[in-house]
C-alpha positions in Angstrom: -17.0 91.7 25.4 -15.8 93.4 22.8 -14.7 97.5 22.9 -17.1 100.0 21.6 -14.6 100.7 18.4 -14.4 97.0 16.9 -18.2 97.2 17.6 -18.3 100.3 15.2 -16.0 98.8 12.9 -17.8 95.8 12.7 -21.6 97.7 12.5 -19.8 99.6 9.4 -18.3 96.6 7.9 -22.1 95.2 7.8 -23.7 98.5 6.6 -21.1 98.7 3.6 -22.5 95.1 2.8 -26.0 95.9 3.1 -25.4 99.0 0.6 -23.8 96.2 -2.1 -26.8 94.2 -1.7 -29.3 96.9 -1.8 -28.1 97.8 -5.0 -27.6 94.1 -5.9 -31.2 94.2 -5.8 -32.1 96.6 -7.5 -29.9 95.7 -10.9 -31.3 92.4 -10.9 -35.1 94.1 -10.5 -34.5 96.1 -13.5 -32.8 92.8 -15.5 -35.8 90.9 -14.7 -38.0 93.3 -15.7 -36.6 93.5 -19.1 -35.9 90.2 -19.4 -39.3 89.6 -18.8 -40.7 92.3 -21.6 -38.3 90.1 -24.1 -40.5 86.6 -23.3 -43.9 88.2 -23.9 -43.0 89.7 -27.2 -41.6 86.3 -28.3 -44.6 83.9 -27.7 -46.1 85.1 -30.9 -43.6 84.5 -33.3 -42.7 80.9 -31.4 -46.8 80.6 -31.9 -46.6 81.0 -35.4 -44.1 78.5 -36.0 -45.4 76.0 -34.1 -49.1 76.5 -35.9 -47.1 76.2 -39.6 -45.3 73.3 -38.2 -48.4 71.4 -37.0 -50.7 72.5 -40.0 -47.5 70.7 -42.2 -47.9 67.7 -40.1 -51.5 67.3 -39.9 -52.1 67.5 -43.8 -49.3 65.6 -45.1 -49.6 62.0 -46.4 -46.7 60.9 -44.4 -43.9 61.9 -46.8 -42.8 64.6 -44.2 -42.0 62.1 -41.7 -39.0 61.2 -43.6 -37.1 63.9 -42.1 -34.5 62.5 -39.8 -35.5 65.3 -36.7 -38.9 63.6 -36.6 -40.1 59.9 -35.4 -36.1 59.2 -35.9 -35.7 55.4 -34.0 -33.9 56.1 -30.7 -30.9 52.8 -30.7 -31.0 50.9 -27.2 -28.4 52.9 -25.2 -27.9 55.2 -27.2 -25.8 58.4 -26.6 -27.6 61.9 -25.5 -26.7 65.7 -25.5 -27.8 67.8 -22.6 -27.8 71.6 -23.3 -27.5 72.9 -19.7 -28.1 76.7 -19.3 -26.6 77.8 -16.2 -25.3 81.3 -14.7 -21.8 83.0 -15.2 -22.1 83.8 -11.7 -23.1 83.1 -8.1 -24.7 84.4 -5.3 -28.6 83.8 -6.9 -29.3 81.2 -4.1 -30.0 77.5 -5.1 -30.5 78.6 -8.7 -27.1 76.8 -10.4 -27.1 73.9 -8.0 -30.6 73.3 -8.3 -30.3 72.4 -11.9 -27.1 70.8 -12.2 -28.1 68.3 -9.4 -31.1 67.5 -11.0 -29.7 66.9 -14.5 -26.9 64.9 -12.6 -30.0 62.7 -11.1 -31.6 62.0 -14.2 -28.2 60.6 -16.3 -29.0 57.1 -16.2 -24.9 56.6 -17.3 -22.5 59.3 -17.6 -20.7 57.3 -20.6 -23.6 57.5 -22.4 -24.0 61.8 -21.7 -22.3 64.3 -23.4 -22.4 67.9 -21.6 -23.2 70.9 -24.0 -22.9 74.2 -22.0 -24.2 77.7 -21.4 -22.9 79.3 -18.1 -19.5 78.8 -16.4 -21.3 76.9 -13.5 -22.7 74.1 -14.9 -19.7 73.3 -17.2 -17.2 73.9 -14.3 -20.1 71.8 -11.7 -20.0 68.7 -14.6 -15.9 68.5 -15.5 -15.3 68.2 -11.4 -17.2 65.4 -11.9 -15.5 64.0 -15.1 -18.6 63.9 -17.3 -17.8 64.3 -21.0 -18.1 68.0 -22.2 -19.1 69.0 -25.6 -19.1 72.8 -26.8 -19.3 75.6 -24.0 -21.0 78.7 -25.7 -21.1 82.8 -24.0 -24.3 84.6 -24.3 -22.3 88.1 -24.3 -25.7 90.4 -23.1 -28.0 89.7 -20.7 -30.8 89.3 -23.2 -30.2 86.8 -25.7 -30.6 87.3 -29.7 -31.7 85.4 -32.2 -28.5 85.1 -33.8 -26.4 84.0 -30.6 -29.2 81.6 -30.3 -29.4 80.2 -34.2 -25.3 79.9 -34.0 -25.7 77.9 -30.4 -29.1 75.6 -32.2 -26.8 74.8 -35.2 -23.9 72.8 -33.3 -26.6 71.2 -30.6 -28.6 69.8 -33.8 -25.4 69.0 -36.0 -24.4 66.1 -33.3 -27.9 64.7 -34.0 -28.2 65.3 -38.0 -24.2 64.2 -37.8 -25.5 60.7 -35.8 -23.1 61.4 -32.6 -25.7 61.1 -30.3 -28.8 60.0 -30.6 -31.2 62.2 -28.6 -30.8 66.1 -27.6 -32.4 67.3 -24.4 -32.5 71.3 -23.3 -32.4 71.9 -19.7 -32.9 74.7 -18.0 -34.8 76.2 -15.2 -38.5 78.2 -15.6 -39.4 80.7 -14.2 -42.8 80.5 -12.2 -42.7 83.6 -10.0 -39.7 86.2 -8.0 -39.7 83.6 -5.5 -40.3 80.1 -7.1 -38.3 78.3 -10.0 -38.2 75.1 -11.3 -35.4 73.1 -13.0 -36.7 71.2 -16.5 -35.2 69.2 -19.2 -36.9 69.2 -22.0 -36.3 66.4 -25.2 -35.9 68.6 -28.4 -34.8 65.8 -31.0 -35.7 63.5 -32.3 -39.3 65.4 -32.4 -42.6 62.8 -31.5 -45.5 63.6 -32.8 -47.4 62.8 -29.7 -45.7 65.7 -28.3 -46.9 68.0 -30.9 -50.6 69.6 -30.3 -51.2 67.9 -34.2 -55.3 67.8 -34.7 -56.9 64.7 -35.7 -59.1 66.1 -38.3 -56.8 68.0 -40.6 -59.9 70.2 -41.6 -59.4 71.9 -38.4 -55.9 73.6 -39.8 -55.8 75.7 -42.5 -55.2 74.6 -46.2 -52.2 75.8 -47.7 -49.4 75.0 -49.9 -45.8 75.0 -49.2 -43.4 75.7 -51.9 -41.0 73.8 -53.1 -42.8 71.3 -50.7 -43.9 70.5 -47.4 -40.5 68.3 -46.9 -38.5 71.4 -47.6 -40.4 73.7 -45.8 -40.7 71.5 -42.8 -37.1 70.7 -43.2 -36.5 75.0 -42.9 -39.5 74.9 -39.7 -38.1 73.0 -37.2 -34.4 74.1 -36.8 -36.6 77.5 -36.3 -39.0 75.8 -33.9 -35.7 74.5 -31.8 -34.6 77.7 -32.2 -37.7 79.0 -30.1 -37.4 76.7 -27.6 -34.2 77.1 -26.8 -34.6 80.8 -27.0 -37.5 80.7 -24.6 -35.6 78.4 -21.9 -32.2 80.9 -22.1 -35.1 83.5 -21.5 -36.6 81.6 -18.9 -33.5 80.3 -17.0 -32.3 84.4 -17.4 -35.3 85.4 -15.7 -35.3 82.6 -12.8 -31.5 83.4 -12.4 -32.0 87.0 -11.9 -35.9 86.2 -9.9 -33.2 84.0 -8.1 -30.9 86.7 -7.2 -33.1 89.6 -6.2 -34.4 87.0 -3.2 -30.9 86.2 -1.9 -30.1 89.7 -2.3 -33.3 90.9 -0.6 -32.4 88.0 2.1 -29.2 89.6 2.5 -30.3 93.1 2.9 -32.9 92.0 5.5 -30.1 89.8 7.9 -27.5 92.6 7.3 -30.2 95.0 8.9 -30.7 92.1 11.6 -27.2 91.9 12.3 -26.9 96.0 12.5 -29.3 95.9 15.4 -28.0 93.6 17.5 -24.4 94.8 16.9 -25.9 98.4 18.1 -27.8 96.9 20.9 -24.1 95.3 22.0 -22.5 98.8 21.4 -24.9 100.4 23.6 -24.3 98.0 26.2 -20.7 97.9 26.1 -20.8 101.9 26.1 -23.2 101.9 29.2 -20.6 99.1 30.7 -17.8 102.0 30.0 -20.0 104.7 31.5 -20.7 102.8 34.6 -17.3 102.0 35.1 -15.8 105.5 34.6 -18.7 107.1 37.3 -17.9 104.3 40.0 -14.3 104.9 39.5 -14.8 109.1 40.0 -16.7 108.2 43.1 -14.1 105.8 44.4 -11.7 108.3 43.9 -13.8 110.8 45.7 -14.2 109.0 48.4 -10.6 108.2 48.8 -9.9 112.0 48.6 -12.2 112.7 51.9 -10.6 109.9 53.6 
């Protein structure tokens, strides 16, 4: 058994830990909180552009469609970009490996899959397994802006637009609750218009027109509306990362305390164990006195 004093080393050791984690916790509580604030006051600007984006669509006569981010033909094989949002650091559970295994599962052929990165993890996960890498970009705050995000949309759609690759996929990892998240990957480009909530009847949208024309305009729209997207998923993938973290840090916090108990229970029995020993020892030595 070990003595009482590595037993209160050790039980202090764990303590100092649980203190790290605690506070661990806490940070992350107060990131996801504000992270969270950010999402909710984006929706309606994201709204809008969809809703001018779809009101373009469902009134033109087709002219629109020329636009080489929309209906573009997808070549047999072709080459695609994967803009993988990952974390700059670790201990936030299953959170990075979750969605660089998943994105590793769903590359039909590695040649074929170029590796666009946000987040040290996922670009440092994907070289170790000699994938080709494209551009590595650094969110420098842990709340994106629109400008980081514009700067990061321009060179992902320039490898499209510039005919490197063929289609673009975001993937990232949404956030569903403190305790749940769930890896995605998302096609951006080429845009189909069976993904697009486009009405039938194009009196149901608004009537409007767009100078110098809808081309133009709709030209200007979507870069904004990838934009969105990709700013809601580094939102997303910010919140699940730090949703992520306050768990593993609450997990921590709770088997620290776990381990704190039964290293006192141990001391208290070692202790007793040095007691005991001490008293039979006095009365030995009494005895031996008398005799």
């Amino acid at each position: 058994m070990a003595s009482t004093r590595e037993i209160q080393l050790r039980i202090k050791s764990v303590s100092g830990t649980q203190q790290i984690t605690k506070a661990m916790k806490l940070v992350s509580t107060a990131k996801l909180q504000k992270i969270r604030g950010v999402q909710e006051a984006n929706k309606p600007y994201f709204n809008a552009v969809y809703d001018t984006m779809c009101s373009i669509l469902a009134t033109s006569d087709g002219g629109v469609l020329r636009s080489p981010l929309i209906n573009s033909e997808e070549r047999a094989g072709g080459k695609a970009a994967y803009l993988l949002i990952t974390g700059d650091r670790g201990l936030a559970g299953g959170y990075n490996a979750n969605i660089c295994r998943l994105l590793e599962r769903s590359i039909p052929n590695k040649d074929k899959a170029l590796i666009v990165t946000i987040g040290k993890k996922g670009r440092d996960y994907f070289t170790r397994r000699g994938f080709e890498m494209g551009d590595h970009f650094e969110i420098d705050s842990s709340v994106p802006t629109y400008g980081e995000v514009s700067r990061i949309v321009k060179g992902f759609t320039d490898l499209k637009t510039e005919g490197k690759v063929d289609v673009l996929y975001v993937v990232y990892t949404s956030f569903l609750n403190t305790i749940s998240q769930k890896p995605v990957i998302l096609k951006l480009l080429p845009l189909a218009l069976e993904d697009l909530d486009v009405p039938e009847d194009p009196a149901k949208m608004s009537m409007m027109n767009y100078e110098p024309g809808e081309e133009t305009v709709l030209d200007y729209i979507i870069p904004k509306y990838i934009s969105g997207i990709v700013y809601g998923a580094l939102a997303e993938s910010f919140a699940s990362e730090e949703g992520a973290r306050m768990t593993a840090m609450d997990s921590a916090t709770d088997n620290a305390q776990e381990i704190i108990e039964d290293l006192t229970l141990k001391y208290n029995q070692a202790r007793q164990s040095h007691i005991t020993q001490e008293l039979t020892e006095i009365v030995n030595g009494a005895a031996a006195l008398e005799n």
